[in-house]
N, CA, C and O atoms as a GROMACS GRO file, in nm:
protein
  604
    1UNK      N    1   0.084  -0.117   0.000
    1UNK     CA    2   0.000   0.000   0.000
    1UNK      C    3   0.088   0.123   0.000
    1UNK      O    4   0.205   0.121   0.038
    2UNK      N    5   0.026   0.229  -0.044
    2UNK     CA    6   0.132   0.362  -0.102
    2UNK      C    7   0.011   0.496  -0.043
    2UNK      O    8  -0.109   0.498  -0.067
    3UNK      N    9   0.073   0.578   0.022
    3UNK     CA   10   0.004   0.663   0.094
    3UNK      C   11   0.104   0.794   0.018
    3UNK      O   12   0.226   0.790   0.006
    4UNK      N   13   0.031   0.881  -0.016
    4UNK     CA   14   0.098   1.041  -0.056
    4UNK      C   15   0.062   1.104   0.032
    4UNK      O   16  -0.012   1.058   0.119
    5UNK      N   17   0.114   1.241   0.031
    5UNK     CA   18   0.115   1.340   0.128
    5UNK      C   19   0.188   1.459   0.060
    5UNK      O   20   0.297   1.429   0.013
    6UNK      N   21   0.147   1.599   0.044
    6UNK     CA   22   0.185   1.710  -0.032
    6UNK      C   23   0.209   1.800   0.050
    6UNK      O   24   0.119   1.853   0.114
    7UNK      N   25   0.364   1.843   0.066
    7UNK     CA   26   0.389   1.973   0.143
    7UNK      C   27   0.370   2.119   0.076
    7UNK      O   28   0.459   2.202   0.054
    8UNK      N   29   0.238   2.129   0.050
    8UNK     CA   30   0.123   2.254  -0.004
    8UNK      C   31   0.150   2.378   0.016
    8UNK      O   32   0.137   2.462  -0.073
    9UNK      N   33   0.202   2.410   0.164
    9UNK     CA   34   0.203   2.538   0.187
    9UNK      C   35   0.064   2.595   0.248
    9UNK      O   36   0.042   2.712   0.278
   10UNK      N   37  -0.013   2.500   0.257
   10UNK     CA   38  -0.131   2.586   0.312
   10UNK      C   39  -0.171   2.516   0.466
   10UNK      O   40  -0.097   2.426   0.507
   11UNK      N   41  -0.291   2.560   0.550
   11UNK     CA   42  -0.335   2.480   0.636
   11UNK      C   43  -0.356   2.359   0.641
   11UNK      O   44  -0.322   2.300   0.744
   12UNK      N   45  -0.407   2.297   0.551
   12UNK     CA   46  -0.436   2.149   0.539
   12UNK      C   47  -0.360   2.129   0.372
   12UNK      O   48  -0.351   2.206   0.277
   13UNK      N   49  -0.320   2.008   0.390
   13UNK     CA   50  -0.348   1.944   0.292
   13UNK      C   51  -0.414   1.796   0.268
   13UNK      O   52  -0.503   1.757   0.343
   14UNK      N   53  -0.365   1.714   0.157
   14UNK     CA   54  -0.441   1.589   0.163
   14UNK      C   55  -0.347   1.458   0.129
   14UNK      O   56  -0.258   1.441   0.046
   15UNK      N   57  -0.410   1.368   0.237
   15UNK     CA   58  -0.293   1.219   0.252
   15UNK      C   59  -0.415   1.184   0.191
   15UNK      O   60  -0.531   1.214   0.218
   16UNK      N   61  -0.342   1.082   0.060
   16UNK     CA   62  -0.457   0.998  -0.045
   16UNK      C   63  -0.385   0.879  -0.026
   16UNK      O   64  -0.267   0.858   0.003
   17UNK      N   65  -0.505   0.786  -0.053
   17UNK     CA   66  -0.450   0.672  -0.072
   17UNK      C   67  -0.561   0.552  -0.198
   17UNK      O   68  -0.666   0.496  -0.166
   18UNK      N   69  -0.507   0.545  -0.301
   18UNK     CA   70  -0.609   0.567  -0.386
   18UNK      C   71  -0.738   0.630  -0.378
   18UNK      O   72  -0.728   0.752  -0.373
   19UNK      N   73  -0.874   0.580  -0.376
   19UNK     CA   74  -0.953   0.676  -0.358
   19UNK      C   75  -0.966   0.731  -0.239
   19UNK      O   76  -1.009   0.847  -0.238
   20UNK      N   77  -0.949   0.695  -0.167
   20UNK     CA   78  -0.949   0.769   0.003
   20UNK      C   79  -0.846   0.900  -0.019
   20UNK      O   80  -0.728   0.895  -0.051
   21UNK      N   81  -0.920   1.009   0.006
   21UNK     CA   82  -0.864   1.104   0.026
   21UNK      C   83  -0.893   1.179   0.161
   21UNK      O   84  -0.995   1.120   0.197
   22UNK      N   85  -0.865   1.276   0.261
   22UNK     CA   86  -0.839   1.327   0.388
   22UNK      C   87  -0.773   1.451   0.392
   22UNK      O   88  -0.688   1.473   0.305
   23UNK      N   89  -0.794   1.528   0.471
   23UNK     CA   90  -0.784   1.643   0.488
   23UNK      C   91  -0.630   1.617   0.620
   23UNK      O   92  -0.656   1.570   0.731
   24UNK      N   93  -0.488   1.653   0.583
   24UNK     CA   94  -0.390   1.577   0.684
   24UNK      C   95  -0.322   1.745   0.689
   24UNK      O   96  -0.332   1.825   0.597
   25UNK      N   97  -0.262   1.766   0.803
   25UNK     CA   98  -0.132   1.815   0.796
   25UNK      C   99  -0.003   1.766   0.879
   25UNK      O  100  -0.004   1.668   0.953
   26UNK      N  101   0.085   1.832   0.860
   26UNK     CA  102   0.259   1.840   0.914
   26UNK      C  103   0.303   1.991   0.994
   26UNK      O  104   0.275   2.100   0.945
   27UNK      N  105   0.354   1.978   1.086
   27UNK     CA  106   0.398   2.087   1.129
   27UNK      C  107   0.342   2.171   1.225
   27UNK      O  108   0.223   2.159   1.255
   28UNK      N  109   0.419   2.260   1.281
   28UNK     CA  110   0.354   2.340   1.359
   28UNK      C  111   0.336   2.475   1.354
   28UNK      O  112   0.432   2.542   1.318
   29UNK      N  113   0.206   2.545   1.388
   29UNK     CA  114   0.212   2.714   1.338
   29UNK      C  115   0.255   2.759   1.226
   29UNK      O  116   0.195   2.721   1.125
   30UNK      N  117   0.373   2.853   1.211
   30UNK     CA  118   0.347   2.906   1.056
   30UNK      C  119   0.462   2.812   0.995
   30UNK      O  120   0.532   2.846   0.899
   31UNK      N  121   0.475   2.683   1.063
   31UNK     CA  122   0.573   2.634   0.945
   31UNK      C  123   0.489   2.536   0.935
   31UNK      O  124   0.561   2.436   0.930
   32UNK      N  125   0.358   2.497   0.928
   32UNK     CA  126   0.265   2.393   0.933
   32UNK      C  127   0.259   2.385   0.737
   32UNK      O  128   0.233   2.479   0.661
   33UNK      N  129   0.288   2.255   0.705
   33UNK     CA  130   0.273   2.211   0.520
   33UNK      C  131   0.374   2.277   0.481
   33UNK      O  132   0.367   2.252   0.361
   34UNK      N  133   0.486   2.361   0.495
   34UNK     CA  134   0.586   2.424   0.405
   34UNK      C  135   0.661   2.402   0.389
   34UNK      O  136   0.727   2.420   0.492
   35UNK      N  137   0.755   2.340   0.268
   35UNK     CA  138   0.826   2.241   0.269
   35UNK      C  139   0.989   2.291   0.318
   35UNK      O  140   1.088   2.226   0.353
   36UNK      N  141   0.954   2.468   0.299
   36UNK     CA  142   1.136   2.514   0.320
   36UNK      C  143   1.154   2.521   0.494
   36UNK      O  144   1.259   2.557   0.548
   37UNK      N  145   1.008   2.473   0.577
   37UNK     CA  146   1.068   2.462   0.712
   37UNK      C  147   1.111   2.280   0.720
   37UNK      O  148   1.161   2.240   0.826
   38UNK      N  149   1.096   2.218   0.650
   38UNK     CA  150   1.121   2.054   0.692
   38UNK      C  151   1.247   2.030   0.774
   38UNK      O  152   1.251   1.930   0.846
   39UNK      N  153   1.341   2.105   0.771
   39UNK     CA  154   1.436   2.082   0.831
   39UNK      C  155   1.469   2.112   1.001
   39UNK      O  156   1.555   2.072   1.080
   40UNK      N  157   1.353   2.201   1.008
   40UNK     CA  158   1.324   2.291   1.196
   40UNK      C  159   1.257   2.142   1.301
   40UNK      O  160   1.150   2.081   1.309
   41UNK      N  161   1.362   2.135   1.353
   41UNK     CA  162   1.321   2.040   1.460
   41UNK      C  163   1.215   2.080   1.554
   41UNK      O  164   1.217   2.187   1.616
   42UNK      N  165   1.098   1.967   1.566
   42UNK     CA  166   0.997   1.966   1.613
   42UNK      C  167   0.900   2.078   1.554
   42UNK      O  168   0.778   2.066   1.554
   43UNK      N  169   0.951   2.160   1.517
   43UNK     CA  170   0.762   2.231   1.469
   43UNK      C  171   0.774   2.244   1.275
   43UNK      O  172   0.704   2.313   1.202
   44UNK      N  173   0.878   2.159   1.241
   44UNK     CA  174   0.882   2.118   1.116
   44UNK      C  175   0.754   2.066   1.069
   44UNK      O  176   0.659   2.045   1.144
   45UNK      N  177   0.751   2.045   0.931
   45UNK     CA  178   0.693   1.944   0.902
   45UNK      C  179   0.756   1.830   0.848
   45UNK      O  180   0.869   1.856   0.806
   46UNK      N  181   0.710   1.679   0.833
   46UNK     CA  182   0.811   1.564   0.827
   46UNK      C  183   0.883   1.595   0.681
   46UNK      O  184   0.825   1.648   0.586
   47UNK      N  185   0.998   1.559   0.682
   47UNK     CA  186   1.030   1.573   0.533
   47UNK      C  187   1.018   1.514   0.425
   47UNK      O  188   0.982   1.397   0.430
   48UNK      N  189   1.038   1.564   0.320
   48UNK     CA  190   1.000   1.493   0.173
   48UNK      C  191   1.109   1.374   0.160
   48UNK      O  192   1.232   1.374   0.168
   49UNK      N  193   1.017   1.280   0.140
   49UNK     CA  194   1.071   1.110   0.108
   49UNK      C  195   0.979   1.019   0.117
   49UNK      O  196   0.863   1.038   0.080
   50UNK      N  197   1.022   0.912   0.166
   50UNK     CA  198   0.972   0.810   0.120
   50UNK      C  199   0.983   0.714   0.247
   50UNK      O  200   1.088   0.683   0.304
   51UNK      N  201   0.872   0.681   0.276
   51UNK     CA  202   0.864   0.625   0.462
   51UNK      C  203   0.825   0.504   0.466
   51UNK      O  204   0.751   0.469   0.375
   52UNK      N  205   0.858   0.413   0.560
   52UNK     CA  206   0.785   0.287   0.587
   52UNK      C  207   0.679   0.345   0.717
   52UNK      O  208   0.678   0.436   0.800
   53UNK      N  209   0.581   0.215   0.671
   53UNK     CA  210   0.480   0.249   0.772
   53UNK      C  211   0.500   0.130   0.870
   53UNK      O  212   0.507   0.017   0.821
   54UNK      N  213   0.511   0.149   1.010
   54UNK     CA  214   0.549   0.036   1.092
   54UNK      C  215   0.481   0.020   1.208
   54UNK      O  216   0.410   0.120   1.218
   55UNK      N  217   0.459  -0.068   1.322
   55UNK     CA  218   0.357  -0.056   1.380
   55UNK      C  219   0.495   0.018   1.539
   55UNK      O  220   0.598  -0.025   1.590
   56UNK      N  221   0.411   0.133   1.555
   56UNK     CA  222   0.511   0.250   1.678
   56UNK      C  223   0.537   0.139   1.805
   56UNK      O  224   0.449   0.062   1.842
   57UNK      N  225   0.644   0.143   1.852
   57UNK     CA  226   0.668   0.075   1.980
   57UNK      C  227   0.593   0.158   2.078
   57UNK      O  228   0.619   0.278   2.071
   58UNK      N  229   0.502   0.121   2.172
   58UNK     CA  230   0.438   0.122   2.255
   58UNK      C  231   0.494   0.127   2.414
   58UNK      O  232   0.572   0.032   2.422
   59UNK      N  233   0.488   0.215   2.582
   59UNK     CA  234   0.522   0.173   2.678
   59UNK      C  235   0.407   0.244   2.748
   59UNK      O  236   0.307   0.296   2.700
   60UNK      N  237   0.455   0.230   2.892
   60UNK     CA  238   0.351   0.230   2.982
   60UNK      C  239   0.350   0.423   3.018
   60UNK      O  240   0.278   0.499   3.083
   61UNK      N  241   0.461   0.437   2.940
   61UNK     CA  242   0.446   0.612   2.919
   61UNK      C  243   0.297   0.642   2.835
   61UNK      O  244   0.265   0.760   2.821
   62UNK      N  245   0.235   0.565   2.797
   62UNK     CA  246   0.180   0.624   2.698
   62UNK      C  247   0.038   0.664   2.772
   62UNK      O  248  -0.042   0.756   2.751
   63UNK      N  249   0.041   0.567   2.859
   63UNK     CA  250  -0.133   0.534   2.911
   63UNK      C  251  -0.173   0.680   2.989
   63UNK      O  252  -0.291   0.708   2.970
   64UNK      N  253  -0.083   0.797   3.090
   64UNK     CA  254  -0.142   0.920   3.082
   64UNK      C  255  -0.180   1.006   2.986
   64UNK      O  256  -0.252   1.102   3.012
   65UNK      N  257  -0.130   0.978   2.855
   65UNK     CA  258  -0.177   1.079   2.759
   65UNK      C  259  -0.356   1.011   2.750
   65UNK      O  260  -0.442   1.100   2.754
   66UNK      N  261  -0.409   0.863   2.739
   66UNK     CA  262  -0.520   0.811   2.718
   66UNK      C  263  -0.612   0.932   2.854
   66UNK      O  264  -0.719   0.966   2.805
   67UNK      N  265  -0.600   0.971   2.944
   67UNK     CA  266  -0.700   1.046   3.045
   67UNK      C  267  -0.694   1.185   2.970
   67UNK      O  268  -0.779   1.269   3.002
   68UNK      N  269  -0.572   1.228   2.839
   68UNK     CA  270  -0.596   1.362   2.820
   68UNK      C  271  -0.680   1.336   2.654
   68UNK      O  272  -0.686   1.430   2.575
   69UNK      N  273  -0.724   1.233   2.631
   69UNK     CA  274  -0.776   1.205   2.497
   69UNK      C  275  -0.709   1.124   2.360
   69UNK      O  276  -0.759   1.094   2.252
   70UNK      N  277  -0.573   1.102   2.418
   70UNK     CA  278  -0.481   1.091   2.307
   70UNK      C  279  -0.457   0.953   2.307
   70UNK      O  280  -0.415   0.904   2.412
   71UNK      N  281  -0.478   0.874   2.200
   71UNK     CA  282  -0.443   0.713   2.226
   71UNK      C  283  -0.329   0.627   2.156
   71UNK      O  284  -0.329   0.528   2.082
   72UNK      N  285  -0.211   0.729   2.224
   72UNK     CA  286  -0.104   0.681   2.131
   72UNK      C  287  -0.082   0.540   2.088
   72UNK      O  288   0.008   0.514   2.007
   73UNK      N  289  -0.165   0.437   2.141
   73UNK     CA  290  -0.146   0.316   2.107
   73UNK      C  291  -0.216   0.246   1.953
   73UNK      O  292  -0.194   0.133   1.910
   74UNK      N  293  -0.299   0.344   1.893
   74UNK     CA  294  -0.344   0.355   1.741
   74UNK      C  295  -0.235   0.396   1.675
   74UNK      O  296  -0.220   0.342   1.565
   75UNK      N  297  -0.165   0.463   1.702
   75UNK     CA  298  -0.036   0.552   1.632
   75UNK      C  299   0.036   0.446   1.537
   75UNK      O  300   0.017   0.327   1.559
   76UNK      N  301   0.124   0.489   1.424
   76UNK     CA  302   0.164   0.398   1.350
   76UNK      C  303   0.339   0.532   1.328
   76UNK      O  304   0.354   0.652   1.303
   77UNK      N  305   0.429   0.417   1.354
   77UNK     CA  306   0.563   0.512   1.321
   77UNK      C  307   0.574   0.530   1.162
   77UNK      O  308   0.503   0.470   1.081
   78UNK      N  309   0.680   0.625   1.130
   78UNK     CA  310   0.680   0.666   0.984
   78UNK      C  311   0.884   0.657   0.991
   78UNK      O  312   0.960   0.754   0.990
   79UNK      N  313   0.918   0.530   0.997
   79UNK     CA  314   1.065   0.524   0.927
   79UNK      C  315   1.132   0.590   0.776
   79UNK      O  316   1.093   0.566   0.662
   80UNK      N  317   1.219   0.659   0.811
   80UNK     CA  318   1.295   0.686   0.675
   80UNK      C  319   1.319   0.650   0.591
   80UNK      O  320   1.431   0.606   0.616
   81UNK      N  321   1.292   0.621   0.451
   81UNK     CA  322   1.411   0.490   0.376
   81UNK      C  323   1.531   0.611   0.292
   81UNK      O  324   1.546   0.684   0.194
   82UNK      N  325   1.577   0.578   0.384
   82UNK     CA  326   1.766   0.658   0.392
   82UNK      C  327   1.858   0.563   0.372
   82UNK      O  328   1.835   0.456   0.316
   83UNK      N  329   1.997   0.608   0.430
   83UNK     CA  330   2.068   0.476   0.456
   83UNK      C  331   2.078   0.414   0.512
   83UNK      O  332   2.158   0.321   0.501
   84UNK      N  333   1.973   0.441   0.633
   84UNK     CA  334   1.925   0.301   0.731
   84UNK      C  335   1.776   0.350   0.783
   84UNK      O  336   1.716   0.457   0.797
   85UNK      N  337   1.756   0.244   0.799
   85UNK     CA  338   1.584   0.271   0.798
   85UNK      C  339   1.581   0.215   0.927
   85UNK      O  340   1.613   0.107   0.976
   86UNK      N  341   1.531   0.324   0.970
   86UNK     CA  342   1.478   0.390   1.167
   86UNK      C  343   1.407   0.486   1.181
   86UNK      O  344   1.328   0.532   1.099
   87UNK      N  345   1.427   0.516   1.271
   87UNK     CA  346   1.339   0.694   1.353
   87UNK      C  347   1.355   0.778   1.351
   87UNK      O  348   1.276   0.864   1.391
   88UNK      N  349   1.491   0.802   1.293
   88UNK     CA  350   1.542   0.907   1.228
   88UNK      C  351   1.603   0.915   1.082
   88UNK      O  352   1.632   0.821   1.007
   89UNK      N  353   1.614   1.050   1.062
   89UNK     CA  354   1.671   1.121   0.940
   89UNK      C  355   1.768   1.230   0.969
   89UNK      O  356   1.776   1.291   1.075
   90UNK      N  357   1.848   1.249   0.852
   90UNK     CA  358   1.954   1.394   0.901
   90UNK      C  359   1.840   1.482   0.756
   90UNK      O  360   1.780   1.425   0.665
   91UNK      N  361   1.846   1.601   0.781
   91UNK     CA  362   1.766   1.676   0.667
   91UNK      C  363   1.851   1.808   0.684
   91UNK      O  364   1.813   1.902   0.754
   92UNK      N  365   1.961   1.807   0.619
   92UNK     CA  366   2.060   1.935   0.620
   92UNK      C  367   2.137   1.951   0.689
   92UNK      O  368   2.192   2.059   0.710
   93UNK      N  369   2.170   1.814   0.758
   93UNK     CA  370   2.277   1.818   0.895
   93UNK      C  371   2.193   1.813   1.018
   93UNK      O  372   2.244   1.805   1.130
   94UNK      N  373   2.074   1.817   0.999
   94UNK     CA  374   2.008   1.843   1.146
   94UNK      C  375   1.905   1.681   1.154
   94UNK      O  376   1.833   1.619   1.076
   95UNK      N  377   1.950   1.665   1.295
   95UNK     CA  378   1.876   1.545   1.307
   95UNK      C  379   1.728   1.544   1.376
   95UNK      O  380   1.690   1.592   1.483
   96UNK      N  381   1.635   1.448   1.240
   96UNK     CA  382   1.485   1.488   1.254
   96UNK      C  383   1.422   1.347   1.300
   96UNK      O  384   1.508   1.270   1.256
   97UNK      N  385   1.328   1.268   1.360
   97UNK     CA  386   1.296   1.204   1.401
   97UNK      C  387   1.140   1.139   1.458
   97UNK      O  388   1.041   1.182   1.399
   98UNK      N  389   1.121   1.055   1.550
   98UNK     CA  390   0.959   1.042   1.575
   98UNK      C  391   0.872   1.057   1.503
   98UNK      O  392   0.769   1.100   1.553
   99UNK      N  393   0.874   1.028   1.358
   99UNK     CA  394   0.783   1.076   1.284
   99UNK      C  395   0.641   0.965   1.308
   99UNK      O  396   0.655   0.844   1.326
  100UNK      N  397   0.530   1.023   1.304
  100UNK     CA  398   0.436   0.961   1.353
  100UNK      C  399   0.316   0.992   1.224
  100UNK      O  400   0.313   1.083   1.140
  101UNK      N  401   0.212   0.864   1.248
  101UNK     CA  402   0.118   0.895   1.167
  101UNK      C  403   0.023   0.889   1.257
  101UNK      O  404   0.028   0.790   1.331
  102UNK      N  405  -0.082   0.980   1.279
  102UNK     CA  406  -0.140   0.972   1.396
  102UNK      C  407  -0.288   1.064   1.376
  102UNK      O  408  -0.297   1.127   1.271
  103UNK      N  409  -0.406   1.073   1.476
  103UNK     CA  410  -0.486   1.156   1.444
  103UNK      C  411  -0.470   1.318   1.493
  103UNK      O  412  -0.384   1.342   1.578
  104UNK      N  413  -0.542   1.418   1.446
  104UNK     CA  414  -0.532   1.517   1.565
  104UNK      C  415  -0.586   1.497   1.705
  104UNK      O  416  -0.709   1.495   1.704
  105UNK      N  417  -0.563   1.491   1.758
  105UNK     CA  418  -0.554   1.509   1.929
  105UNK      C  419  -0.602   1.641   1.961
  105UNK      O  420  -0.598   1.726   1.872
  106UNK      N  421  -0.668   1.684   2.127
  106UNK     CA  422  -0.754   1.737   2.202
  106UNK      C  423  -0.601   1.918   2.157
  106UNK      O  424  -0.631   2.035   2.135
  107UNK      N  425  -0.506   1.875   2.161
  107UNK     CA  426  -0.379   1.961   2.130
  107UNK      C  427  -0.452   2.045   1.974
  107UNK      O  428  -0.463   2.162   1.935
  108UNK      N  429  -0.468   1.984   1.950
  108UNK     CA  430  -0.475   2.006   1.782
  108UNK      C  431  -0.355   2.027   1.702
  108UNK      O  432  -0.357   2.049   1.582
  109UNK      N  433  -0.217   2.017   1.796
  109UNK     CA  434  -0.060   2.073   1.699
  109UNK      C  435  -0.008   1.897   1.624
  109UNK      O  436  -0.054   1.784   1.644
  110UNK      N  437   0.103   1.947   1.536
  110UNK     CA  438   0.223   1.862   1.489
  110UNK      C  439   0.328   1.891   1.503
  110UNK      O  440   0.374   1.997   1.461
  111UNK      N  441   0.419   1.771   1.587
  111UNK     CA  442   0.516   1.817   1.608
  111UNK      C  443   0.629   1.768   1.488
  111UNK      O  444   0.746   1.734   1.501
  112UNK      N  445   0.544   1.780   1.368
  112UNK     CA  446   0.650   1.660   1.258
  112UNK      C  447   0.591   1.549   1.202
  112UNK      O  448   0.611   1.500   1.091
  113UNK      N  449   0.504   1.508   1.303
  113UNK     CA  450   0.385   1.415   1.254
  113UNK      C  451   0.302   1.450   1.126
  113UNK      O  452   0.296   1.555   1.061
  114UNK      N  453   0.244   1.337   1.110
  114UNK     CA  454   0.183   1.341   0.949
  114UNK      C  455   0.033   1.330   1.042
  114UNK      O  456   0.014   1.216   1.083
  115UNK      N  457  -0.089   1.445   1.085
  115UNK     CA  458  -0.144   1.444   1.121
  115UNK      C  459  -0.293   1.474   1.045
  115UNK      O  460  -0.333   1.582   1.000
  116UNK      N  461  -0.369   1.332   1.046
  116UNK     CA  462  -0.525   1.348   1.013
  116UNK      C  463  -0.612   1.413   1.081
  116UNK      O  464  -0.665   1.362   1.179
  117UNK      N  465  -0.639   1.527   1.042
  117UNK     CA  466  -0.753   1.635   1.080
  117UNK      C  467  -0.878   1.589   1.161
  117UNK      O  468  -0.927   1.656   1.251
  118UNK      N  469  -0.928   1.460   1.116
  118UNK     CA  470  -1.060   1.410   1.136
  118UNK      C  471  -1.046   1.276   1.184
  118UNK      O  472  -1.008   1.190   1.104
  119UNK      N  473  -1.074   1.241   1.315
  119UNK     CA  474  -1.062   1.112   1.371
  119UNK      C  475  -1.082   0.987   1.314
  119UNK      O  476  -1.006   0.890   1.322
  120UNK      N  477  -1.269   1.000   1.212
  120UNK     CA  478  -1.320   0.921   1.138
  120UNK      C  479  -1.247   0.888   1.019
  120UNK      O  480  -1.250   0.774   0.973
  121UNK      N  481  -1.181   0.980   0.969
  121UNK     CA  482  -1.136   0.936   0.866
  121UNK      C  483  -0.941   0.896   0.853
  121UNK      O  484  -0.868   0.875   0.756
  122UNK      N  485  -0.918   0.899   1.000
  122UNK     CA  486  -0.807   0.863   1.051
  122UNK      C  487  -0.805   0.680   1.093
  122UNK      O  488  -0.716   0.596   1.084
  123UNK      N  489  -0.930   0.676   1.136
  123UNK     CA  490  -0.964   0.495   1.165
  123UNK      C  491  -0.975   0.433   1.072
  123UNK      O  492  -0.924   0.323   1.053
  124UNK      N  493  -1.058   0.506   0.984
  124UNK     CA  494  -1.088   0.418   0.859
  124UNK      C  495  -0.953   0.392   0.804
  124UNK      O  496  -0.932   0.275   0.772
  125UNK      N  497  -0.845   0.490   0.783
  125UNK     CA  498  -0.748   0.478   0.700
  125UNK      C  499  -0.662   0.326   0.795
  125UNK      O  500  -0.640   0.214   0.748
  126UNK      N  501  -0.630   0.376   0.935
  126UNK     CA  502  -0.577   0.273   1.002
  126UNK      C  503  -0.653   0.144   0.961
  126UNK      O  504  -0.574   0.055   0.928
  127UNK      N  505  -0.778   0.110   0.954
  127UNK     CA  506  -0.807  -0.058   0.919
  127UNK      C  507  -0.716  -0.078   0.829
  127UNK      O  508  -0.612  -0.143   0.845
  128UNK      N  509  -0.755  -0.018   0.725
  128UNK     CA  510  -0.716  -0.011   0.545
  128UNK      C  511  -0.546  -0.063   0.593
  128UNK      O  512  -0.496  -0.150   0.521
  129UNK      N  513  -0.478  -0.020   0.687
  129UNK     CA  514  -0.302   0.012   0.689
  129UNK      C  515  -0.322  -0.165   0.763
  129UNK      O  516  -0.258  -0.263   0.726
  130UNK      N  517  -0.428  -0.163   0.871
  130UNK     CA  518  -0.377  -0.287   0.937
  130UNK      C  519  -0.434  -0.385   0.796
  130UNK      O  520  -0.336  -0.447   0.753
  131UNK      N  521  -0.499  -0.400   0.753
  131UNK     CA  522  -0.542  -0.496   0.643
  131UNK      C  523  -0.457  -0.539   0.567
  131UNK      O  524  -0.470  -0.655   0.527
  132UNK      N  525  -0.320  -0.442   0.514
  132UNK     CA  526  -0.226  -0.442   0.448
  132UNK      C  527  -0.176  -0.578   0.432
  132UNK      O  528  -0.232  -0.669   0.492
  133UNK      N  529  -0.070  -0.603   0.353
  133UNK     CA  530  -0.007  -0.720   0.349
  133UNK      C  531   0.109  -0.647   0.436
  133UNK      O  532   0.152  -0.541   0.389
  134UNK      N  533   0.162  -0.693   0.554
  134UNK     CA  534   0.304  -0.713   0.573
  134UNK      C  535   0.458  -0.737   0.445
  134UNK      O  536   0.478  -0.830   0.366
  135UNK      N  537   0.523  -0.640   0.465
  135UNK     CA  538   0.639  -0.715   0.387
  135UNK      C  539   0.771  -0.641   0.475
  135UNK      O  540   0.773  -0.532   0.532
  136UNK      N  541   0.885  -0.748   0.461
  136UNK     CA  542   0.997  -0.698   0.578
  136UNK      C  543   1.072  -0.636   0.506
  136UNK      O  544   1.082  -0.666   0.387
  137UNK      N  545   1.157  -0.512   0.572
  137UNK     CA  546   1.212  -0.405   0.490
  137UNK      C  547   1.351  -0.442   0.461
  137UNK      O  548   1.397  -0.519   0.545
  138UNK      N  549   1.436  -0.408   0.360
  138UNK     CA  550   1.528  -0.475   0.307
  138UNK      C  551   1.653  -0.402   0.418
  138UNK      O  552   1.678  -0.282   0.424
  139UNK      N  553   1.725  -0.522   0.506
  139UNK     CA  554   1.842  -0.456   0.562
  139UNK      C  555   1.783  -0.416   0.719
  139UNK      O  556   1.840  -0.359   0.812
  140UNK      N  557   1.652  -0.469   0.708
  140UNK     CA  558   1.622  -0.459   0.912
  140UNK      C  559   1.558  -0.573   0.919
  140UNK      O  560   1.562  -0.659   0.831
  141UNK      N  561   1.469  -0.584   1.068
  141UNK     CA  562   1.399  -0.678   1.138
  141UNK      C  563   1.296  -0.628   1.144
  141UNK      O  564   1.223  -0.683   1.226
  142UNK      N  565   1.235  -0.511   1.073
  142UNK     CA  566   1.129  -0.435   1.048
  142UNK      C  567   1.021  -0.500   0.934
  142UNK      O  568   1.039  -0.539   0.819
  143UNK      N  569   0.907  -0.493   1.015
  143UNK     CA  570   0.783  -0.568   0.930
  143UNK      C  571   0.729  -0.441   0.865
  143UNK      O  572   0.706  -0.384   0.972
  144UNK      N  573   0.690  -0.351   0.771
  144UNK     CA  574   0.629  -0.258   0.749
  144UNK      C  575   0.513  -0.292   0.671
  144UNK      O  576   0.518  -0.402   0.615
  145UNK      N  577   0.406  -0.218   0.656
  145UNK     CA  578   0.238  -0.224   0.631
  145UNK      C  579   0.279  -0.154   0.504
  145UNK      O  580   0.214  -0.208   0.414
  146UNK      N  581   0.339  -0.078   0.464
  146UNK     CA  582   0.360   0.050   0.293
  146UNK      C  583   0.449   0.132   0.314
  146UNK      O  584   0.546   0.124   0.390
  147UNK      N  585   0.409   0.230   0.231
  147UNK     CA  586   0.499   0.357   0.242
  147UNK      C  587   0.395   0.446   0.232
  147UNK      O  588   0.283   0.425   0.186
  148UNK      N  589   0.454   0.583   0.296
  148UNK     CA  590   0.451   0.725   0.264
  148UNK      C  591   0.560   0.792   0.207
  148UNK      O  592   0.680   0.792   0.235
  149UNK      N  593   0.478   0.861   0.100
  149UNK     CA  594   0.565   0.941   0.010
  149UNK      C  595   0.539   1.111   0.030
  149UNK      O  596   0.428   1.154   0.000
  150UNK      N  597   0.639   1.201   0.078
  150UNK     CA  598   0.637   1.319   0.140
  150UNK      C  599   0.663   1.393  -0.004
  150UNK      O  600   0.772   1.363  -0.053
  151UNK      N  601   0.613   1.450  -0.052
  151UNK     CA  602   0.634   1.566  -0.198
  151UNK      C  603   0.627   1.725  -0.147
  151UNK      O  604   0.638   1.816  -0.228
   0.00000   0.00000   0.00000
């Protein structure tokens, strides 16, 4: 499965995935969708490439964010395919990371995350990702569900 994503320049843009289309953004405040902030750690938006979709490691950190609305345990990580495929990226010398695919939250920000506007249409997409075929990524122990492609 192949997920796009367009660094637009505007408030929203849209993560398609054949016909499923969604209203997504990246980033935070005025560097939210613009592709010449990708490189600003944390209120970036994720950068342009080409991502595995993997299922996010999970801990017991996560379960206070569930009392503030947030259920990081739906979350799906967004690996690099660089020269090693992990959690991070360098994007100009600067090291970028955590990239997450995730819904908006009670917050409403991105910190870099590839964030779906609309909860409903954030679940639906997650079945569609868990439905996926599995395939293991060339050169890890990583099972990934597709890619995202950052333009």
């Amino acid at each position: 499965m192949q997920i796009s994503f367009k660094l637009n320049g505007l408030p929203l843009s849209e993560l398609t995935h054949g016909a499923q289309k969604m209203p997504a953004f990246s980033g935070h405040g005025i560097y939210r969708n613009k592709q010449q902030y990708q490189c600003v750690v944390k209120n970036g938006p994720i950068p342009q490439g080409t991502y595995c979709i993997v299922e996010r490691q999970s801990s017991l950190s996560d379960i206070p964010h569930l009392f503030r609305g947030v259920n990081k345990f739906e979350w799906f990580a967004l690996y690099a395919k660089d020269r090693k495929i992990d959690d991070e990226l360098f994007c100009s010398q600067v090291r970028r990371g955590q990239f997450r695919l995730h819904p908006r939250g009670p917050p409403g920000i991105s910190e870099g995350c590839m964030t779906v506007e609309n909860r409903s249409d954030f679940l639906a997409l997650r079945r569609t990702i868990l439905n996926a075929h599995k395939f293991r990524t060339a050169g890890t122990s990583y099972d990934a569900y597709g890619t995202v492609v950052v333009s």
